[in-house]
C-alpha positions as YAML, in Angstrom:
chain: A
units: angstrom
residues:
- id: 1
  name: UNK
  ca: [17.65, -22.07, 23.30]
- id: 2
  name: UNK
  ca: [16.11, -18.48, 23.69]
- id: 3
  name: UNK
  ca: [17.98, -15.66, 24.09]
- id: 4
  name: UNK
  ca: [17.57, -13.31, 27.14]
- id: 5
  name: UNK
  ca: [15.57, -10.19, 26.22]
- id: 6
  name: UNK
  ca: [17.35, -7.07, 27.24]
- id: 7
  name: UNK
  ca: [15.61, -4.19, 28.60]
- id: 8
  name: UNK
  ca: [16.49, -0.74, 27.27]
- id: 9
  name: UNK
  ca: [18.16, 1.43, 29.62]
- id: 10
  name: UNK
  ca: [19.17, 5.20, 30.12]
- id: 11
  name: UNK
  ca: [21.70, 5.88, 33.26]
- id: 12
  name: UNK
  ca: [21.43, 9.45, 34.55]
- id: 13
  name: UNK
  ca: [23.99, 10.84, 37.04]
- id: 14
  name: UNK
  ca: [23.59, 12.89, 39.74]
- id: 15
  name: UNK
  ca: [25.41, 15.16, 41.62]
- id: 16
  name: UNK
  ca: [24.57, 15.50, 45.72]
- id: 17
  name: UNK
  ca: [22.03, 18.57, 45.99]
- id: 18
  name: UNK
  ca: [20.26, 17.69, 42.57]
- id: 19
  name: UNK
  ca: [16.63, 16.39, 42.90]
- id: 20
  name: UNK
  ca: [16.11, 14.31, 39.47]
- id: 21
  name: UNK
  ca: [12.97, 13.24, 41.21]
- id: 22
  name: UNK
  ca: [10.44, 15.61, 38.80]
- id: 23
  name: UNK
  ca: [12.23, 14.43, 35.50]
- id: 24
  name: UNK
  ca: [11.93, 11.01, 36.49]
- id: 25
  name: UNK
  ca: [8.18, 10.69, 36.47]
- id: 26
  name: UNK
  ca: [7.74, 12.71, 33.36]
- id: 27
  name: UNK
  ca: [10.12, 10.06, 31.50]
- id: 28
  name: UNK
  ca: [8.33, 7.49, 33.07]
- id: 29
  name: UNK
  ca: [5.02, 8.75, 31.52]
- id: 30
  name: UNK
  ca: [6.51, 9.43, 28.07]
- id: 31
  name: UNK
  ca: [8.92, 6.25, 27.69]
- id: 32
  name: UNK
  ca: [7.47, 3.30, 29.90]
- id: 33
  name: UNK
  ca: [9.84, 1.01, 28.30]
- id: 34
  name: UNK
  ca: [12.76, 2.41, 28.92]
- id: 35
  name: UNK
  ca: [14.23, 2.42, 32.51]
- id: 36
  name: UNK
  ca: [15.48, 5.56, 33.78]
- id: 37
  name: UNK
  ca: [18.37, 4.61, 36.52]
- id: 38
  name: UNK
  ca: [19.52, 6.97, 38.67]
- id: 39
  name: UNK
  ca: [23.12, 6.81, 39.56]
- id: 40
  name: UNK
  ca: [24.21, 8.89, 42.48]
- id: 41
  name: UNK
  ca: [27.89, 10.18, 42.53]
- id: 42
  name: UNK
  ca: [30.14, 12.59, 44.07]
- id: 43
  name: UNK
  ca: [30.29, 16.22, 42.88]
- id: 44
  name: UNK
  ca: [34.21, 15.51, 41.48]
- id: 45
  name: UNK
  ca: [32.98, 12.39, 40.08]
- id: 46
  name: UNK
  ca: [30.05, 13.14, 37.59]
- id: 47
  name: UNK
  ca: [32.60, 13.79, 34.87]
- id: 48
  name: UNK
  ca: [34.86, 10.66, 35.35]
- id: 49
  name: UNK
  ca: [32.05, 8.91, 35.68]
- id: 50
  name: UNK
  ca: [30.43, 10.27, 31.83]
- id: 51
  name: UNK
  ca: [33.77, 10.04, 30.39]
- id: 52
  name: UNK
  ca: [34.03, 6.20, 31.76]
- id: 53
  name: UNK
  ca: [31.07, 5.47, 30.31]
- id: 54
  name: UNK
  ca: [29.48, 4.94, 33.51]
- id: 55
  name: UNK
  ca: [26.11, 7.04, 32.59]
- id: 56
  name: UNK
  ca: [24.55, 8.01, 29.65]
- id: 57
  name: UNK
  ca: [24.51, 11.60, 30.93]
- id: 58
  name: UNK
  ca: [24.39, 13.53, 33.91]
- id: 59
  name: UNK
  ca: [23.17, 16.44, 35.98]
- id: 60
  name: UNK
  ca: [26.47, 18.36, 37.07]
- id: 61
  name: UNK
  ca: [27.64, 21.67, 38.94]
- id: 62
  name: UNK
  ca: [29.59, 23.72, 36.31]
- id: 63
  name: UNK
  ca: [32.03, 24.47, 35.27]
- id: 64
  name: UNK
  ca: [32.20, 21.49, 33.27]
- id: 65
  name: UNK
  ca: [35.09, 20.80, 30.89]
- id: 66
  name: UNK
  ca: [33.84, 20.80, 27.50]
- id: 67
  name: UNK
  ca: [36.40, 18.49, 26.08]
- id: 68
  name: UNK
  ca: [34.40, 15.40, 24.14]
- id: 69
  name: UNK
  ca: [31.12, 16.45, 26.41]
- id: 70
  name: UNK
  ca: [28.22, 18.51, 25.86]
- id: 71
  name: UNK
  ca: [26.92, 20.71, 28.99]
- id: 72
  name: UNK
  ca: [22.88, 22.51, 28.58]
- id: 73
  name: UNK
  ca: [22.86, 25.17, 31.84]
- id: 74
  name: UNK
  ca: [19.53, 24.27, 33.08]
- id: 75
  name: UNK
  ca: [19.16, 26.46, 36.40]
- id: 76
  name: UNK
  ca: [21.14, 28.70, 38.88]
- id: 77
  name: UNK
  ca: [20.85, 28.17, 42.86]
- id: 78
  name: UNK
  ca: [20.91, 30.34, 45.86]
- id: 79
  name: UNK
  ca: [23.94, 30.15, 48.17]
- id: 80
  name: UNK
  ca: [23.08, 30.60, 51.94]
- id: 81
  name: UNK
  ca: [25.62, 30.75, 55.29]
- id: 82
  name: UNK
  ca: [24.92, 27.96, 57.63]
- id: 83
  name: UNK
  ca: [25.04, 28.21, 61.57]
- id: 84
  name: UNK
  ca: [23.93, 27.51, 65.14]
- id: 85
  name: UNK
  ca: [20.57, 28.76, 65.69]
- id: 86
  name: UNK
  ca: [21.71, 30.81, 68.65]
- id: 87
  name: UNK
  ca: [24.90, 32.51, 66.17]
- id: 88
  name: UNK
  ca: [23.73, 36.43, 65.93]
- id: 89
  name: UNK
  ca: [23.57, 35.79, 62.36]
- id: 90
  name: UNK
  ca: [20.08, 34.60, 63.14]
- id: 91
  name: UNK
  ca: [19.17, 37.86, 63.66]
- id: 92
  name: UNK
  ca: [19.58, 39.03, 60.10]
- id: 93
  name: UNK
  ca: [17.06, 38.34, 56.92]
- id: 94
  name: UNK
  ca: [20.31, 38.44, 54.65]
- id: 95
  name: UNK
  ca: [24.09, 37.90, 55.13]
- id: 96
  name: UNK
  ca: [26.88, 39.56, 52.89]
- id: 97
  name: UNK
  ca: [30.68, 38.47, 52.63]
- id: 98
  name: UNK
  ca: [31.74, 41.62, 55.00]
- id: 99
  name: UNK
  ca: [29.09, 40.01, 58.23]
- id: 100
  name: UNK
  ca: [31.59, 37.07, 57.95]
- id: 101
  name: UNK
  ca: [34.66, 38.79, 58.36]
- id: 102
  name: UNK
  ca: [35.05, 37.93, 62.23]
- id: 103
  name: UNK
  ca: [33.86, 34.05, 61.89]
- id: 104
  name: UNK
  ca: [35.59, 31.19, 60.80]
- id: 105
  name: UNK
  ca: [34.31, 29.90, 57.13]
- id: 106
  name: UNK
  ca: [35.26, 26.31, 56.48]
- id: 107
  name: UNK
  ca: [35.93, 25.54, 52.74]
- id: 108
  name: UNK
  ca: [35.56, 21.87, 52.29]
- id: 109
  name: UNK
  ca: [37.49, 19.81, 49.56]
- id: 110
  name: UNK
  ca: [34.30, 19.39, 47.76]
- id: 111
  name: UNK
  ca: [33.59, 22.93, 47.47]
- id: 112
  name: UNK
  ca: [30.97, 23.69, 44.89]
- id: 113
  name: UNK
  ca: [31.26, 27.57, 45.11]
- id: 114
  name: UNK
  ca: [34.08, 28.97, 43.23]
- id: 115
  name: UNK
  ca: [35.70, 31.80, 44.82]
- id: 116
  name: UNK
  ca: [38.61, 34.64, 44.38]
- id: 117
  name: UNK
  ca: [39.01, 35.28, 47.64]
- id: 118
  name: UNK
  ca: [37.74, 33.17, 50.69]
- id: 119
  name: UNK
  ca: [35.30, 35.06, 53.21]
- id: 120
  name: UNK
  ca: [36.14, 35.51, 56.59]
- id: 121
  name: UNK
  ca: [39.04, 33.38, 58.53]
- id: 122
  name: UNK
  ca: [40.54, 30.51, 57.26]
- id: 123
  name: UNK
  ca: [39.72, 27.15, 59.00]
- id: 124
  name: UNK
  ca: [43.14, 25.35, 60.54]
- id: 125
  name: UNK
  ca: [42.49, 22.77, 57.94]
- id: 126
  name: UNK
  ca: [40.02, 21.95, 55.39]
- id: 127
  name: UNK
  ca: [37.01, 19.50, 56.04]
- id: 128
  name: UNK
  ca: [37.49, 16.74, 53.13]
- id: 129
  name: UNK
  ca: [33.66, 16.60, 52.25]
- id: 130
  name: UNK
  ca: [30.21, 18.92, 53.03]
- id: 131
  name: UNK
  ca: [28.78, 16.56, 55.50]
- id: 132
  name: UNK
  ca: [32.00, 16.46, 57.46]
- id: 133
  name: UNK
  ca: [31.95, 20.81, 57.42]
- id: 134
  name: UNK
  ca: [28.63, 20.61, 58.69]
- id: 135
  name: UNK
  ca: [29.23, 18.46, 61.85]
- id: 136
  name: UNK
  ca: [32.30, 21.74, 62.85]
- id: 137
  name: UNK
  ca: [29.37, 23.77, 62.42]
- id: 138
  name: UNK
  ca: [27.28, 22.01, 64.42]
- id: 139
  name: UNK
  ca: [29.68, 21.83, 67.17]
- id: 140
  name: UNK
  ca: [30.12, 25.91, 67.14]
- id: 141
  name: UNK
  ca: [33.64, 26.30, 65.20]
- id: 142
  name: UNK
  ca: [32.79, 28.10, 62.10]
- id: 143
  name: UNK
  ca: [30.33, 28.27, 59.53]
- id: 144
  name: UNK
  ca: [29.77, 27.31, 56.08]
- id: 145
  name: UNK
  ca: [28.75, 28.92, 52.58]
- id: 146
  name: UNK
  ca: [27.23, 25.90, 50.28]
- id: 147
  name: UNK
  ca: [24.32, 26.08, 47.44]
- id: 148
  name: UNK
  ca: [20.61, 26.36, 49.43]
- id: 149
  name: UNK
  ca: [20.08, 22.58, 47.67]
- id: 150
  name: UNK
  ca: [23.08, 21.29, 50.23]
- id: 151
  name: UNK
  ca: [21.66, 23.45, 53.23]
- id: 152
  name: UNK
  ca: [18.74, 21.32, 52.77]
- id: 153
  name: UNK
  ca: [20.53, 17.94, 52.34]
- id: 154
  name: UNK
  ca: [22.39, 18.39, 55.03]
- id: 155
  name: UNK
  ca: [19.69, 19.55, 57.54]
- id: 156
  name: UNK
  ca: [20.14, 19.38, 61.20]
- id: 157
  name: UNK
  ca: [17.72, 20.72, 63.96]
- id: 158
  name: UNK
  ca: [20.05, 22.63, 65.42]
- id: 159
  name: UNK
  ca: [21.31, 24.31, 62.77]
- id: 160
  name: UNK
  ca: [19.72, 27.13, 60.07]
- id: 161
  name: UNK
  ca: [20.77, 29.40, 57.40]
- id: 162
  name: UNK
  ca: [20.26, 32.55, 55.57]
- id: 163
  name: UNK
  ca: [20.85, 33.90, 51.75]
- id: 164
  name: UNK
  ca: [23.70, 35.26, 51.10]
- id: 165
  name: UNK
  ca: [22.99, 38.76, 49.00]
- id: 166
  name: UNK
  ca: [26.76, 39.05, 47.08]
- id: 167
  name: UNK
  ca: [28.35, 35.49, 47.16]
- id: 168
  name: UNK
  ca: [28.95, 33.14, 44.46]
- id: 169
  name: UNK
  ca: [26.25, 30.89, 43.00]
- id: 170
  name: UNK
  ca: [26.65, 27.21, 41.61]
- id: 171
  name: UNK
  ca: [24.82, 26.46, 38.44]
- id: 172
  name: UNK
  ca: [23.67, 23.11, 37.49]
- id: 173
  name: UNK
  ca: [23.83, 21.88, 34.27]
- id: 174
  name: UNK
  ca: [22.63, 18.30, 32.21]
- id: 175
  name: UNK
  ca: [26.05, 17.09, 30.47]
- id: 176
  name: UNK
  ca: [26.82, 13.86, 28.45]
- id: 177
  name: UNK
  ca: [29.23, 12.87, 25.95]
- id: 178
  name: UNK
  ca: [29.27, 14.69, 23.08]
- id: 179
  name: UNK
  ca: [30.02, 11.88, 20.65]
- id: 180
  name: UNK
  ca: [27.20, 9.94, 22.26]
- id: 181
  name: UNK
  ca: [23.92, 12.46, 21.90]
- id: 182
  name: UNK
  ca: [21.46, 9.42, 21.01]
- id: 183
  name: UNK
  ca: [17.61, 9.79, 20.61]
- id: 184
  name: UNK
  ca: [17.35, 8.86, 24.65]
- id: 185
  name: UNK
  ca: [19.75, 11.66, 25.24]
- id: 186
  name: UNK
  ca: [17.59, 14.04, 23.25]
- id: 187
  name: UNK
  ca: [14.34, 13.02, 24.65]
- id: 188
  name: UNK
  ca: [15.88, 13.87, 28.06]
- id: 189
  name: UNK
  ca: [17.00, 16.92, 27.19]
- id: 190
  name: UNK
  ca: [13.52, 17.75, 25.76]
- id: 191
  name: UNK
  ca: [12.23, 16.72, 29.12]
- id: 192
  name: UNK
  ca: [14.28, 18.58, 31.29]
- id: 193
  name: UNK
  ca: [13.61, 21.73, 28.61]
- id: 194
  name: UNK
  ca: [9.93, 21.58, 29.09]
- id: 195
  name: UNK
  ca: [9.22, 20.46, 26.03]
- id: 196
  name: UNK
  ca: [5.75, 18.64, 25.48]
- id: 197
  name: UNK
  ca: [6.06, 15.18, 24.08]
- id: 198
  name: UNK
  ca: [5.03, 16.36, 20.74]
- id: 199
  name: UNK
  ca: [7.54, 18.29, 20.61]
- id: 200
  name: UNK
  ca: [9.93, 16.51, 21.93]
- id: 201
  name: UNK
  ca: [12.62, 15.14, 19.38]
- id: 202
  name: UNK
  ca: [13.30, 11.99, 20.69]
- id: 203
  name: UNK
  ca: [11.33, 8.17, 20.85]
- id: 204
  name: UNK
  ca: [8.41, 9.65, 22.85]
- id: 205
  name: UNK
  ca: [7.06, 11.69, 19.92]
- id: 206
  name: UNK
  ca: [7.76, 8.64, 17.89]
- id: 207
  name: UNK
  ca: [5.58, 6.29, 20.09]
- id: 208
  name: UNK
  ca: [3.11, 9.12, 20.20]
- id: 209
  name: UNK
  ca: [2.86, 9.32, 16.60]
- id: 210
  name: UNK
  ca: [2.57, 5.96, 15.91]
- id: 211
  name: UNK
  ca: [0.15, 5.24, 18.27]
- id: 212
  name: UNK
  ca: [-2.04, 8.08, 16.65]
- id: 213
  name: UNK
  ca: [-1.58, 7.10, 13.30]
- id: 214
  name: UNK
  ca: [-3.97, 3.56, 13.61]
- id: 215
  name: UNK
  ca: [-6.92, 6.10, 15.03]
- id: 216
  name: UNK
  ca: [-6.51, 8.26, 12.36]
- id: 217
  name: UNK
  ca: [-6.59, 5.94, 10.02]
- id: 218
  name: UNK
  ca: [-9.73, 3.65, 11.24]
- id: 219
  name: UNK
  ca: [-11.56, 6.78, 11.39]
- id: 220
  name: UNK
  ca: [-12.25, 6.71, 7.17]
- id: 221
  name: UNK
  ca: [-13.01, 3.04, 7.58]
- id: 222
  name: UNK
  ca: [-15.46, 3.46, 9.90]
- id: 223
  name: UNK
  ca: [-17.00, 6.47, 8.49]
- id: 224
  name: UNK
  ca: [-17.23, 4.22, 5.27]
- id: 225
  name: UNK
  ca: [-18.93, 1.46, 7.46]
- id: 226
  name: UNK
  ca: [-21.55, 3.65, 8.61]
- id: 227
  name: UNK
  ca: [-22.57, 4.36, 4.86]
- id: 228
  name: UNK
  ca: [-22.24, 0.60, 3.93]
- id: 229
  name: UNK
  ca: [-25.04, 0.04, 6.22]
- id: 230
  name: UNK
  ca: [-27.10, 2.52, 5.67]
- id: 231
  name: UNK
  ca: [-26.51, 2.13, 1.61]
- id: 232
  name: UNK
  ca: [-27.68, -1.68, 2.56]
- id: 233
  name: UNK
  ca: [-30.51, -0.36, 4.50]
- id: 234
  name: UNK
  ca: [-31.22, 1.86, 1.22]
- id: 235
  name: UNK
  ca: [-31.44, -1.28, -0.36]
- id: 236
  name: UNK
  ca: [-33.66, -3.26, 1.31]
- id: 237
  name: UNK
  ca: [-36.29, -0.61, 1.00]
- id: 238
  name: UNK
  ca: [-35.43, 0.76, -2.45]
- id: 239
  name: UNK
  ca: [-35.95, -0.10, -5.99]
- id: 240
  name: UNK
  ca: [-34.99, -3.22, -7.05]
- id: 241
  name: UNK
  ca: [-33.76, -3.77, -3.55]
- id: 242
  name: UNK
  ca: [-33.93, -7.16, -1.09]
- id: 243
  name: UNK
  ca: [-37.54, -6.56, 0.15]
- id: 244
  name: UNK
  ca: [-39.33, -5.93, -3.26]
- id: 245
  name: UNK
  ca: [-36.72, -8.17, -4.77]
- id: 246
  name: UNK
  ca: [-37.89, -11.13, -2.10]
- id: 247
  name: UNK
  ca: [-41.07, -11.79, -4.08]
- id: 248
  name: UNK
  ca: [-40.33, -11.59, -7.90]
- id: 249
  name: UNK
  ca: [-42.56, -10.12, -10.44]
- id: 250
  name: UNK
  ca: [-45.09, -12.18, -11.83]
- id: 251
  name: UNK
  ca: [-45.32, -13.88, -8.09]
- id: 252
  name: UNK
  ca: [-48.50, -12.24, -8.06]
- id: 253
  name: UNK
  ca: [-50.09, -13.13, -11.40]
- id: 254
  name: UNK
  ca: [-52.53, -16.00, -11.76]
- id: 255
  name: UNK
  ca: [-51.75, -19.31, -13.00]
- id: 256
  name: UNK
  ca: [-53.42, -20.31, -16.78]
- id: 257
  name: UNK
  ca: [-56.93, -20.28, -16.00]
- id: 258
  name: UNK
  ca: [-56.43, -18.73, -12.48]
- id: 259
  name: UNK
  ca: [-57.19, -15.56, -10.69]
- id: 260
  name: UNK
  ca: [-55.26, -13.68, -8.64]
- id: 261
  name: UNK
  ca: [-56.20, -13.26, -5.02]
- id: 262
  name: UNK
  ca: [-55.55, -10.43, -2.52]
- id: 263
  name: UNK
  ca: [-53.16, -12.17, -1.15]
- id: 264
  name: UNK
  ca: [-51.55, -12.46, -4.23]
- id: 265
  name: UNK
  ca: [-52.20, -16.60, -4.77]
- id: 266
  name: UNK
  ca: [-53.96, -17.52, -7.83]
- id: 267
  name: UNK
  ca: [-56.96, -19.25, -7.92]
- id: 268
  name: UNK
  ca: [-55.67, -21.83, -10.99]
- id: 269
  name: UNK
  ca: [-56.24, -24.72, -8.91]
- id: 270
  name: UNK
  ca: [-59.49, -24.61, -9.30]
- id: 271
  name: UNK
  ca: [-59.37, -23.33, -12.62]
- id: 272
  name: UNK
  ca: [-57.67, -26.74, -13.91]
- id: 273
  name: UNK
  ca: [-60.35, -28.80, -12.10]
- id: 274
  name: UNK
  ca: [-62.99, -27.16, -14.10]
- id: 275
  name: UNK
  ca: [-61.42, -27.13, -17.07]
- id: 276
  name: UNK
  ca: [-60.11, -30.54, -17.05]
- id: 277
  name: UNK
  ca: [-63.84, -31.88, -15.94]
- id: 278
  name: UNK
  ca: [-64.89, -29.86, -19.28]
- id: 279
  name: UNK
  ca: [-62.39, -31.78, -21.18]
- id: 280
  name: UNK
  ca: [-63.43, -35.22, -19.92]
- id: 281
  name: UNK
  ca: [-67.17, -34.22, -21.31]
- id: 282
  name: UNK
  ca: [-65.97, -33.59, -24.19]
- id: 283
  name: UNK
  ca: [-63.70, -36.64, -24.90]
- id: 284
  name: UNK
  ca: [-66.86, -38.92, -23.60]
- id: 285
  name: UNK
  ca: [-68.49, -40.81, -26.72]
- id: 286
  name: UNK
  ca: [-72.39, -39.66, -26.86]
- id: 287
  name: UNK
  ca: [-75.17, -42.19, -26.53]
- id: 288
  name: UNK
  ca: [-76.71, -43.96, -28.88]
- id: 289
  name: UNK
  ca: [-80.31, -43.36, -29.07]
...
């Protein structure tokens, strides 16, 4: 009975906001055998889900707790205010904390921004996600402070926003476990570094390397190839080589009693006739007178 081939894997969380989209086709390029999956998950669950085993690693909002995983910082995003397109905030190129201090700024249980002290009024109770923040906002109560990636996710005609010049940012950052940093791990991280597959650490410089190393070594061969045939061209027009070697010496010399001809035949066929007539006279008894 054969046994089921099983096709290598690598599991990549995400956290809402993140766009793995980029990264995706550049590990597609490098490591067609391996499929990238893309598991989406909630911005409190991208470390249970490492932890569980549940992805090989994962692209996070920090802070992340460092305890048995690994965390690489990768970039830092813009937080913006979002609002009504008809709030007087639309008015301005750039909000600070202190233009809040009359509005109502919801701070959702999913909160990505980490603050010390909340800007402007205090909602009468907290939205439990983003998406449910953004429908109060939508319906005039209050407005909301989330990382320009979120803004985006959670578009809406009727609402806009503008960067905010002195809040706190959220910072994403590629994690896994840190007992678990395998050569897939490391070609991602080379991949999400920049790094150019032949310098990346991982299988893709591996496949690229061995896929070189055939060329590189055919090249000699056929280099040697090209000389082989021209040394046996050498040869059938040198000394001693297949075209003067095709008619042996002596080819050309006459047979006993011949001549040789132009073309190299002898004329000893005649030369025997002659000589053999010759013969017969002599061996003939004379007459007796």
């Amino acid at each position: 009975m054969t046994e089921m081939q099983v096709t290598p894997s690598f599991r990549l969380a995400y956290v809402p906001g993140v766009t793995p989209g980029k990264w995706a086709r550049v590990w597609s390029e490098r490591l067609p055998d391996v499929l990238l999956a893309l598991v989406a998950v909630e911005a409190a669950d991208g470390e249970p889900t490492l932890r569980a085993g549940d992805a090989d690693a994962g692209l996070l909002r920090l802070p992340v707790d460092r305890t048995g995983l690994s965390a690489i910082p990768l970039y830092t995003e813009t937080t913006v205010v979002v609002f009504p397109k008809d709030h007087w905030l639309a008015a301005a190129e750039e909000v600070t904390v202190a233009d809040l201090a009359d509005d109502v700024v919801f701070h959702p249980l999913d909160d990505t921004l980490e603050w010390e002290q909340l800007p402007g009024r205090p909602a009468i109770e907290r939205p439990a996600t983003t998406a449910d923040a953004i429908e109060l906002v939508a319906a005039g109560v209050g407005v909301l402070l989330v990382p320009q990636s979120l803004a985006r996710l959670h578009h809406r005609r009727d609402l806009t926003y503008r960067t905010m010049a002195d809040a706190p940012q959220s910072r994403i950052a590629l994690s896994w476990p840190e007992e678990q940093t395998t050569d897939l791990v490391e070609e991602f991280i080379g991949i999400v570094r920049g790094r150019t597959v032949n310098s990346s650490r991982g299988r893709g410089q591996t496949a690229a390397t061995s896929a070189e190393a055939p060329a590189a070594k055919s090249a000699p061969g056929r280099a040697g190839g090209s000389k082989g045939g021209t040394g046996g061209a050498k040869g059938g027009t040198g000394k001693g080589g297949a075209a003067k070697g095709g008619a042996p010496k002596g080819s050309g010399k006459p047979a006993a009693g011949g001549r040789a001809t132009a073309g190299g035949r002898a004329r000893g066929g005649s030369g025997s006739s002659s000589g053999g007539a010759a013969a017969a006279r002599r061996g003939r008894p004379k007459r007796r007178g």
